[in-house]
Backbone as numpy.savetxt, mean C-alpha at the origin, in Angstrom:
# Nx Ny Nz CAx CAy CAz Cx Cy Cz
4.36 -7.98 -8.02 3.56 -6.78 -8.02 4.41 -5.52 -8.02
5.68 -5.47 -7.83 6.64 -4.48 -8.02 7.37 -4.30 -6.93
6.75 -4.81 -5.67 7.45 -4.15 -3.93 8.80 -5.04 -4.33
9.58 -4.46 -3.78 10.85 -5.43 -2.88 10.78 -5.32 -1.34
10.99 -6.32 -1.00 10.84 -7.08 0.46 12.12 -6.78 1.05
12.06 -5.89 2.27 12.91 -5.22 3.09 13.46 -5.99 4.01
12.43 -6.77 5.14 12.54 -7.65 5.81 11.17 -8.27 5.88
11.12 -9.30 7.11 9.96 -10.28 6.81 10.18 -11.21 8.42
9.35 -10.79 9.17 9.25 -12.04 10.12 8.17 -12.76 9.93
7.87 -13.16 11.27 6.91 -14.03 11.52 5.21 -13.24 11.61
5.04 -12.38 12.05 3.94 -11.54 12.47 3.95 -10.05 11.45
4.62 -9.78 10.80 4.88 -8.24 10.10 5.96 -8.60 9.52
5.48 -7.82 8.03 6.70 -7.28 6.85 6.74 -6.01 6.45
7.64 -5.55 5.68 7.89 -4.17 5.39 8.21 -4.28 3.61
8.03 -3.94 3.01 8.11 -3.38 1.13 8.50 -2.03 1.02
8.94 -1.88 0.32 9.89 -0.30 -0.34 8.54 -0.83 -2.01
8.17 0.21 -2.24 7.59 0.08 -3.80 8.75 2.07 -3.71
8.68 1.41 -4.88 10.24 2.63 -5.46 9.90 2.85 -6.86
9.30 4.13 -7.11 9.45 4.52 -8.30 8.24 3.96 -9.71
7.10 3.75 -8.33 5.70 3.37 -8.92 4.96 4.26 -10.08
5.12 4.04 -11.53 4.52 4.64 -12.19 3.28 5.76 -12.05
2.80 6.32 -12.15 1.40 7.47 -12.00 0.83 6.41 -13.40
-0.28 6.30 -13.37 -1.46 5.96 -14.44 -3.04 5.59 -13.78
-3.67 4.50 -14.61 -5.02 4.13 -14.22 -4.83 3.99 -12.60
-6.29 4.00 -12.23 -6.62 3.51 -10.97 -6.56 2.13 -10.40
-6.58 1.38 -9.83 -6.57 0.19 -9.26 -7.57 -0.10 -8.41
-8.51 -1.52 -9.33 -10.04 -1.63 -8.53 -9.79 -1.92 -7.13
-11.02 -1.69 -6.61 -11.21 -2.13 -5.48 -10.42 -3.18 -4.80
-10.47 -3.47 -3.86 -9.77 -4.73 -3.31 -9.57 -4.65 -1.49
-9.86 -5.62 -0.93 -9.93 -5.99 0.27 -8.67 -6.89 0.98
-8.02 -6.81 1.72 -6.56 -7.80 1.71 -7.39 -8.42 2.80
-6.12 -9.49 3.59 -6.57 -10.42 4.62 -5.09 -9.80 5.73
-4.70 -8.56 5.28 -3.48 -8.42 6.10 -4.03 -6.62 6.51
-3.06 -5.96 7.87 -3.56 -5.03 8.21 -1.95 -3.91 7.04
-2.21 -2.75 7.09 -1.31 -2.06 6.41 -1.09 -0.76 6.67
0.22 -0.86 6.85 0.40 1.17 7.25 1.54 0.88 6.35
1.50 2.90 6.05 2.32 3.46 4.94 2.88 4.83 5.05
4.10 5.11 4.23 4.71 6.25 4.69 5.44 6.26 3.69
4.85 7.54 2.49 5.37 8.44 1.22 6.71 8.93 1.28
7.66 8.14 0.24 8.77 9.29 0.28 8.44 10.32 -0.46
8.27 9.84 -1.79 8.04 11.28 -2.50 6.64 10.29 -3.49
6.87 11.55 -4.29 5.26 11.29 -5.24 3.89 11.43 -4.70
2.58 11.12 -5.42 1.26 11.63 -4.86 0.47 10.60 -4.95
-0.72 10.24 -4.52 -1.09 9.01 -4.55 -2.95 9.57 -4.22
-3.59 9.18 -4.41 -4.88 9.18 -4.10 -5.55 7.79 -3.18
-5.64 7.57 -2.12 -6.45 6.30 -1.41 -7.62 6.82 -1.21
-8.70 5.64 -1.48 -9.90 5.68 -1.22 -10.01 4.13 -0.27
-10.44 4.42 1.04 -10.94 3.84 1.70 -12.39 3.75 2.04
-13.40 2.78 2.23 -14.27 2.83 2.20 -15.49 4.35 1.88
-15.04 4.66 0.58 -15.70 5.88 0.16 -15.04 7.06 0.71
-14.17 6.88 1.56 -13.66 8.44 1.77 -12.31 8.29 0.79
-12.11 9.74 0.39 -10.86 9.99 -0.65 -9.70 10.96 0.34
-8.57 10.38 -0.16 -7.65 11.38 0.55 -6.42 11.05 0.02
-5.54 12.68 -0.03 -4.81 12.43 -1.36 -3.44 12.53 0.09
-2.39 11.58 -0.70 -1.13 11.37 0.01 -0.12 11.70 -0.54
0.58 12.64 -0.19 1.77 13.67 -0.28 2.70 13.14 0.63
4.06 13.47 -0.22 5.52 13.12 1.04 5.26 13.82 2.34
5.28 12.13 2.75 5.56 12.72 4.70 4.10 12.10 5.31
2.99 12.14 4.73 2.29 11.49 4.84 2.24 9.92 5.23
1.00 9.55 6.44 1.37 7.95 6.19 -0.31 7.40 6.05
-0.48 6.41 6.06 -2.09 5.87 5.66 -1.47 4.66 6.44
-3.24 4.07 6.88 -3.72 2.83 7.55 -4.76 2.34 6.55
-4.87 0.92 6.22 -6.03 0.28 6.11 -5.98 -0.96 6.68
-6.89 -0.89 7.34 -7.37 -1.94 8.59 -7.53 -3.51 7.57
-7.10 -4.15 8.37 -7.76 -5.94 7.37 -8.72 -6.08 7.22
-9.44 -6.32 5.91 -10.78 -6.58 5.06 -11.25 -5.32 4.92
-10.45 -4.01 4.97 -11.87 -2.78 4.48 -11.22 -2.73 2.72
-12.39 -2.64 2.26 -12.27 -2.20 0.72 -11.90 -0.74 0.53
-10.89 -1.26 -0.72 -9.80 0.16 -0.75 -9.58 0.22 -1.99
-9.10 1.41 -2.41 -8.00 1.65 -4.29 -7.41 2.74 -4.12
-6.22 2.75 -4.84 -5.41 4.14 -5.15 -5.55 4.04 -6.55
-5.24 5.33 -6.28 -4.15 5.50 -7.86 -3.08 6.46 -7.50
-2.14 6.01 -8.73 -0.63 6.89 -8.15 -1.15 8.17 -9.37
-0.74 9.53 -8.49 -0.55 10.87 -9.18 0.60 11.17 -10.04
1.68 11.04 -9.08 2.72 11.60 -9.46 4.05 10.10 -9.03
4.70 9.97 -9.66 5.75 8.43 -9.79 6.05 8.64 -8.05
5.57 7.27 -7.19 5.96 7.32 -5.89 6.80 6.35 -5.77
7.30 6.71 -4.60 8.33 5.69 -3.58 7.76 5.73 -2.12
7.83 4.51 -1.68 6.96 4.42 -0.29 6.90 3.15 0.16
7.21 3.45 1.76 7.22 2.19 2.33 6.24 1.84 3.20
6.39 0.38 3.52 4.72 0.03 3.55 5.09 -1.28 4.87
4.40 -1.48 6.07 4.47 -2.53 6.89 3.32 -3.24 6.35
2.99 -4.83 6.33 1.90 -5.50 6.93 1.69 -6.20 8.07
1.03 -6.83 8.56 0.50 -7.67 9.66 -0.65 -8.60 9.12
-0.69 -9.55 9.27 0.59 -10.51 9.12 1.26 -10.18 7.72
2.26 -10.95 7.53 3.17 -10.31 6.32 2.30 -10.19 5.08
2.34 -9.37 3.96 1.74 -9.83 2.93 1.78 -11.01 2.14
3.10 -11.46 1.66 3.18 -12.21 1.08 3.30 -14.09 1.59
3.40 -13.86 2.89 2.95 -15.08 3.63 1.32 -15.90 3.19
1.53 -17.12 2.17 0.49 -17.49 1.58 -0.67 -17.18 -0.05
0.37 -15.88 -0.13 -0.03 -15.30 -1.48 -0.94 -14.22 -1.50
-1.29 -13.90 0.11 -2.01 -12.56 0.63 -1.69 -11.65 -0.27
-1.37 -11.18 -0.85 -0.82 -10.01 -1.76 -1.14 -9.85 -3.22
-1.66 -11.31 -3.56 -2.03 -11.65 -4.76 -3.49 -11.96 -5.04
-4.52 -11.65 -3.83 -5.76 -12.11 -4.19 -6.44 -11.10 -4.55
């Protein structure tokens, strides 16, 4: 999906996405993992359950496990990202 994997335990992981294109939006989607985030640079739009809010460097975002969500990238971002439990533990990341 583009992240590289920073580290990775047992309970929480961390991803660097570096240099994420700006284009279309990205449908909806619900994970099975919890997620916080923190913009280096670039702009991003999240929509969490109907609310919109646009993310600028320095900024960080939460989405809780199972709420339905989408971005789209504004401007080419870099940004790092924890989960709980890891994302990619089981293919969480891919459904």
């Amino acid at each position: 999906m583009g992240q590289k994997y920073l580290v990775s335990g047992k309970n929480l992981s961390m991803r660097l996405w570096e240099d994420e294109a700006s284009g279309e939006s990205k449908p909806p989607t619900a994970r099975e993992y919890e997620t916080v985030g923190y913009v280096i640079k670039g702009r991003a739009e999240l929509q969490i359950e109907g609310q919109m809010m646009i993310l600028d460097p320095g900024d960080l975002w939460l989405v809780p496990k199972g709420t339905s969500h989408s971005f789209s990238i504004l401007e080419d971002l870099t940004a790092i990202e924890a989960t709980h439990p890891p994302a990619h533990i089981h293919s969480r990341d891919e459904q």
